[in-house]
C-alpha positions in Angstrom: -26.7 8.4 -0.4 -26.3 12.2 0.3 -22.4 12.4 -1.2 -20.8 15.2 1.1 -22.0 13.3 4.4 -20.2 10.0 2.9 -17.1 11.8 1.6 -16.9 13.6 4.9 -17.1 10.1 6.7 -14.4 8.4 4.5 -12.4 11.1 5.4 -12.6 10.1 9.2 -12.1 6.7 9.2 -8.9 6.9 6.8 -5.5 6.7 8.2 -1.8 5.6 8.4 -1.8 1.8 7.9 -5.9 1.3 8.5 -9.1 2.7 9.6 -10.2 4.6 12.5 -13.5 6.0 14.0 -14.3 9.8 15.2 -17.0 9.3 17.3 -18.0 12.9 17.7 -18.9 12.9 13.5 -22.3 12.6 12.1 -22.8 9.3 10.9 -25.7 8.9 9.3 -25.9 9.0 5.6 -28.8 8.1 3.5 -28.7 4.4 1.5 -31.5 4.5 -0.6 -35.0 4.6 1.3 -33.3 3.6 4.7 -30.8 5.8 7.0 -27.3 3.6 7.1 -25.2 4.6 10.2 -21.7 3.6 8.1 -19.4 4.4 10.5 -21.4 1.8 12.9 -21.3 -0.7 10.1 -17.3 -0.3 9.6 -16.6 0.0 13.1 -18.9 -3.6 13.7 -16.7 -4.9 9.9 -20.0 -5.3 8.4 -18.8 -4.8 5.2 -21.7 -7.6 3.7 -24.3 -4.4 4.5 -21.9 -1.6 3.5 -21.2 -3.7 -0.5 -25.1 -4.2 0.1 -26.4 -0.8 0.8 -23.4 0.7 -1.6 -25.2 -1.8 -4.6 -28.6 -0.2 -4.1 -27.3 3.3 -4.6 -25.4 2.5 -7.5 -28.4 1.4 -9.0 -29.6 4.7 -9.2 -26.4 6.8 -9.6 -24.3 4.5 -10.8 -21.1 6.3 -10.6 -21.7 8.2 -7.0 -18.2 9.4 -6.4 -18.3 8.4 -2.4 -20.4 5.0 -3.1 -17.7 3.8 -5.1 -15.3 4.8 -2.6 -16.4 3.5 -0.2 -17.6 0.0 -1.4 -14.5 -0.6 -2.9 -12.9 -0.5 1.2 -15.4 -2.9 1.9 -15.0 -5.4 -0.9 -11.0 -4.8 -0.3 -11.3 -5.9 3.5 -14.2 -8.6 3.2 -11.7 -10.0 0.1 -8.3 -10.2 2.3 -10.3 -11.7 5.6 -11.6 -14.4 3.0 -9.3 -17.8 3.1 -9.8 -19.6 -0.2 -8.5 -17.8 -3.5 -12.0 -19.0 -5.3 -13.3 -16.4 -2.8 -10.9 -14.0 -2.2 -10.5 -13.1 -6.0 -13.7 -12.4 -7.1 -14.1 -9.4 -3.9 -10.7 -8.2 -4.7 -11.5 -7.8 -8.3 -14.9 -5.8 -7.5 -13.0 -3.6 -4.9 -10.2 -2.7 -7.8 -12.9 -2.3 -10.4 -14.9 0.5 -7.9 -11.8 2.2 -7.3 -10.5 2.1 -10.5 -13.9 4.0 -11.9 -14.4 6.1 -8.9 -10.6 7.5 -10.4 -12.3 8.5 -13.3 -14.5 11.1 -12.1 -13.9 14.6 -11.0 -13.4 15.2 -6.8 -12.6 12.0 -6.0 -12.0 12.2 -2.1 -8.8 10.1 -0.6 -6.8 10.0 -3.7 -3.9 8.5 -2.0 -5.6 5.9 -0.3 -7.4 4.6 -2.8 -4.0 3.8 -4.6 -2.5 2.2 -1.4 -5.9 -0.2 -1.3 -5.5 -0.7 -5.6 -1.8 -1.7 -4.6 -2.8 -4.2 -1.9 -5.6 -5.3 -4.0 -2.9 -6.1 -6.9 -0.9 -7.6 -4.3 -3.2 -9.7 -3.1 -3.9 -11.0 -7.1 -0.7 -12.5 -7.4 2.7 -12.3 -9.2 1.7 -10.9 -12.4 -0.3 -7.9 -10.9 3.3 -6.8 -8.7 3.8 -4.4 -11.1 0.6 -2.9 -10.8 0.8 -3.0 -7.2 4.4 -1.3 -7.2 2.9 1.8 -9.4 -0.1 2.3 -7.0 1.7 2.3 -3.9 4.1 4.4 -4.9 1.5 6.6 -6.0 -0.1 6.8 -2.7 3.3 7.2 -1.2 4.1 10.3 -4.0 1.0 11.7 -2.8 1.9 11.5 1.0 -0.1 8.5 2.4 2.1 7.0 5.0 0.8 3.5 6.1 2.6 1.0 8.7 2.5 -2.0 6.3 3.4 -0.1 2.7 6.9 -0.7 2.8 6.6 -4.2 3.7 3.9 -4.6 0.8 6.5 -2.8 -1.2 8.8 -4.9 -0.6 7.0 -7.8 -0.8 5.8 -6.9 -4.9 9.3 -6.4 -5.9 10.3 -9.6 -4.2 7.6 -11.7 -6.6 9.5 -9.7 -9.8 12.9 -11.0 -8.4 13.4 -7.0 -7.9 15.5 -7.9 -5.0 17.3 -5.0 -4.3 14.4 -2.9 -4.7 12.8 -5.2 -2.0 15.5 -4.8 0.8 15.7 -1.0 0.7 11.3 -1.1 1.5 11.7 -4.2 4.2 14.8 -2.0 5.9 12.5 0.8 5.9 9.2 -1.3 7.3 11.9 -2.8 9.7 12.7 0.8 11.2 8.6 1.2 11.6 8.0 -2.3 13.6 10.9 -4.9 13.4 8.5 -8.1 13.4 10.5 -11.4 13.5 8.6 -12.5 10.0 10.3 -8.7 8.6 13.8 -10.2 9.7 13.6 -13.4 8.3 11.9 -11.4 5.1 15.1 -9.5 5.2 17.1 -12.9 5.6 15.8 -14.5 2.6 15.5 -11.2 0.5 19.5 -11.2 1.3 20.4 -14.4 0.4 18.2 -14.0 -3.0 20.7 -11.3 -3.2 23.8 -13.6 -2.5 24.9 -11.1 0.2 25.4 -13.7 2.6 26.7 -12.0 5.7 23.7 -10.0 5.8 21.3 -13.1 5.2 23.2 -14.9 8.0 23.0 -11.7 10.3 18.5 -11.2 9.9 18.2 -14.8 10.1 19.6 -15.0 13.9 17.5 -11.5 14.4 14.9 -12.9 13.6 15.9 -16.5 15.8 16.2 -14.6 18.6 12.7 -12.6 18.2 10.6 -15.3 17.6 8.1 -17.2 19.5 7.3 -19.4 16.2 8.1 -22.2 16.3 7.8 -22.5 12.7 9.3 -20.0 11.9 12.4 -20.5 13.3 12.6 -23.8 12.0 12.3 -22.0 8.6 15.4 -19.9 9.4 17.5 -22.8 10.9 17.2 -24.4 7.3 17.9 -21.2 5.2 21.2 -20.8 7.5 21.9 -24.4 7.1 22.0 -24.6 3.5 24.4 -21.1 3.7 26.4 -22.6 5.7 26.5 -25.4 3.2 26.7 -23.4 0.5 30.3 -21.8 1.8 31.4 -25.5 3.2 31.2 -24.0 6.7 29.6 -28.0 7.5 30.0 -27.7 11.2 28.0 -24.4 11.2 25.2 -26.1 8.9 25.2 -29.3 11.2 24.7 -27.3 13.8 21.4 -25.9 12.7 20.1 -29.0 11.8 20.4 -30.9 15.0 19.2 -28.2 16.5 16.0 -28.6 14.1 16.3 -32.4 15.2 16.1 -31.7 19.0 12.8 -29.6 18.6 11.3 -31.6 16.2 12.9 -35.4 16.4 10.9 -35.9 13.1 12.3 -33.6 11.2 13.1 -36.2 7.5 14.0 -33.2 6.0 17.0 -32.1 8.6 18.0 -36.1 8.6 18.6 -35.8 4.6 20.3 -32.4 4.7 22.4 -33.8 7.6 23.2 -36.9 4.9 24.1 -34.4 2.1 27.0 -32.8 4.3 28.2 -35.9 5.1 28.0 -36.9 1.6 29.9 -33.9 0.7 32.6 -34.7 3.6 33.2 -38.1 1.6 31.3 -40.1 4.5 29.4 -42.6 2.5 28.1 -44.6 4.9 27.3 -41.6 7.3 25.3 -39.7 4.5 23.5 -43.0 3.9 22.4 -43.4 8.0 21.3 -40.2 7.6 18.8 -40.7 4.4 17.7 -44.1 6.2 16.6 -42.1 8.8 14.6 -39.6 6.6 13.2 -42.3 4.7 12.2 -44.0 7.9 10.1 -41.2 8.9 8.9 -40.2 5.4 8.8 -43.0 3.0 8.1 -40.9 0.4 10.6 -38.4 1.0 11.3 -37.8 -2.7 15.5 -36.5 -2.0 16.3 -39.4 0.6 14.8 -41.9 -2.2 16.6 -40.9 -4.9 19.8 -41.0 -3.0 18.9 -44.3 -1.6 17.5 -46.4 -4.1 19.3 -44.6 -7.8 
């Protein structure tokens, strides 16, 4: 693969938050004995042929500069559209370990964007990479890469450290760039980890009144309903969990929260209806059990 055409089409398709294509470019670069348009390959997310054309040059120059580079996009991408961890993993690990050797030689194009795909790919490896993910999107941010989803990412690594504070400042920021409903109720439960409840209560309803998710606002009614509970405010938690109850008439889980108010209101047999009725829905509801039957 000819290395200044493929480090002059990396440089194309690399931008704030993704990948884009200049049409206008010369595409073709040179994959062993066959001509590989890549552009056409990244733009069609073939990245099977790219990690497949990228293994037969690294057979001969193992540590091409732009090969490495660019393989280690394509393993990143096919990794994070992959659904199961068993094969998720293994891609993510071959995209850091190309990037992370492609580091090692001298002009290595994209600098910073190969340490905002490192800190995705640590991301994407779980809680005990965050750290590693923190240090390489930072770096790429250091460096001057501005991409729409870093912040949240950010944010996101320090939340799996407990880092909380750390985590609000970069989803207030990624909030400012696109203020999605799942970035409010981020924000929500990043506040309430925080035990600043005002501002937990206030991204919850932002987020409430954003959505189209069902789910998801199912998710915030129960976070403001156990606040509310926390700070005895029982007509405020009530609240959200009928509301629960008249989307979702089988909610067991509102039922038994709606018996734990009651039961903390003194109303024995009120709390108990309400745990009946959870354990009617779900008989093995493990809360609604033990209050019933220990």
């Amino acid at each position: 693969m000819t290395k200044t055409l493929l480090i002059f089409s990396l440089v194309t398709i690399c931008s704030a938050g993704g990948f884009w294509l200049v049409s206008s470019m010369k595409t073709q670069v040179t994959a062993g004995p066959t001509q590989v348009n890549v552009l056409e390959l990244w733009k069609n997310g073939s990245y099977d042929e790219i990690i497949a054309n990228g293994k037969e040059q690294l057979k001969a120059v193992p540590m091409d500069v732009g090969t490495l580079v660019f393989s280690g996009f394509a393993y990143f991408h096919k990794g994070v559209s992959e659904v199961t961890v068993e094969k998720k993993l293994p891609l993510i690990n071959q995209s850091i370990i190309s990037l992370r050797k492609a580091l090692l030689l001298p002009d290595v194009p994209l600098i910073p964007q190969i340490h905002y795909i490192l800190g995705k790919a640590y991301f994407h490896k779980g809680k005990f990479y965050s750290e590693l993910a923190i240090l390489h999107l930072q770096e790429a941010e250091r460096l001057g890469y501005s991409a729409t989803d870093i912040n949240e990412y950010l944010g996101l690594s320090y939340s799996l450290v407990a880092r909380y504070s750390e985590a609000s400042q970069e989803f207030l920021k990624a909030v400012e760039k696109s203020p999605s409903d799942l970035l409010l109720w981020t924000l929500g439960e990043t506040y309430f980890q925080m035990q600043q409840m005002d501002d937990a209560i206030s991204y919850l309803h932002k987020a409430i009144n954003k959505t189209k998710d069902r789910g998801l606002e199912q998710r915030c009614r129960f976070l403001l309903g156990d606040i509310y509970t926390k700070q005895k405010e029982f007509d405020g938690a009530q609240s959200e969990y009928n509301t629960i109850l008249s989307k979702n008439e089988n909610s067991a889980d509102a039922h038994y929260y709606l018996g734990e108010i009651e039961n903390l209101k003194g109303n024995k047999d009120a709390a108990r209806a309400e745990w009946r009725k959870a354990f009617k829905i779900d008989p093995l509801h493990f809360n609604a059990n033990q209050r019933l039957f220990n």
